[in-house]
matplotlib code that plots the C-alpha trace (Angstrom):
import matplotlib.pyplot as plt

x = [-62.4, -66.0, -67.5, -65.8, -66.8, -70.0, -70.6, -68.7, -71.1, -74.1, -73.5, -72.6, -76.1, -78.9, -81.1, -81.5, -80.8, -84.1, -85.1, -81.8, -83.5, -86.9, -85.6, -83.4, -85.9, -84.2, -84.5, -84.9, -81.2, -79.2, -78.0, -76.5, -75.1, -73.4, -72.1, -70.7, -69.0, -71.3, -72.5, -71.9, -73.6, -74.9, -73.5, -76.9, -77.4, -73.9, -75.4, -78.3, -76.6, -74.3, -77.2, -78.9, -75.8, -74.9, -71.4, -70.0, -69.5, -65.7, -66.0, -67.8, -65.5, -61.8, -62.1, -58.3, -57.5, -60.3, -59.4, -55.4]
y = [2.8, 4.1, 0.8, -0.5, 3.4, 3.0, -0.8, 0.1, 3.2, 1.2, -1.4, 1.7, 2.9, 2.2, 1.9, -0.7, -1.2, -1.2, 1.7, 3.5, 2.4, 3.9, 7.5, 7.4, 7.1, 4.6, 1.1, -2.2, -3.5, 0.1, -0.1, -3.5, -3.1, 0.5, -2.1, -4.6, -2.7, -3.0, 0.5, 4.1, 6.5, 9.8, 12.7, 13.6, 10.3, 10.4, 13.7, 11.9, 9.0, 11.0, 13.0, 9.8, 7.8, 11.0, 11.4, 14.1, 13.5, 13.5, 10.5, 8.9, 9.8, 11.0, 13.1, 13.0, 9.6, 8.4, 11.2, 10.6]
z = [-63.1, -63.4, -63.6, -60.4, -58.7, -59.9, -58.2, -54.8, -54.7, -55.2, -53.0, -49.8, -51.0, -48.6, -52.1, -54.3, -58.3, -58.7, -56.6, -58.0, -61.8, -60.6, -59.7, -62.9, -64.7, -67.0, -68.2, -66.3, -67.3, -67.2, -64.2, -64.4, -67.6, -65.9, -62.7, -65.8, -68.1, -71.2, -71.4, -69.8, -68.2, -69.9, -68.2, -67.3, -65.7, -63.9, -62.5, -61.6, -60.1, -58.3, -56.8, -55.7, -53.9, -52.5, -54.0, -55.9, -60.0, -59.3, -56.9, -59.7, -63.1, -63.0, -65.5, -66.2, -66.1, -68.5, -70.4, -70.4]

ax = plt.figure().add_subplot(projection="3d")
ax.plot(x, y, z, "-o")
ax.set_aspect("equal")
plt.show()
């Protein structure tokens, strides 16, 4: 669920991965590897993703059903 969130976020964004990756602060492959599964977000950078697509946290991560 937070992978597919994540992706359909990014791609309403008017920024790109890369300018997304610049703001972050964080590695050149980070963001893809969020959009594909192969690693997670901190909560710090799910805060700072959140703040940058313009989306609350919740939009981002159901904290009940990943939790469940």
């Amino acid at each position: 669920m937070l992978v597919s969130k994540i992706k359909a976020y990014i791609e309403l964004s008017t920024l790109t991965r890369e300018e997304i990756r610049k703001e972050m602060g964080v590695g050149t492959n980070t963001i893809s590897s969020w959009c594909s599964g192969k690693s997670r977000p901190s909560v710090e950078d799910l805060f700072k993703l959140a703040r940058l697509l313009n989306v609350k946290v919740d939009e981002l991560y159901e904290w009940r059903e990943e939790n469940e």
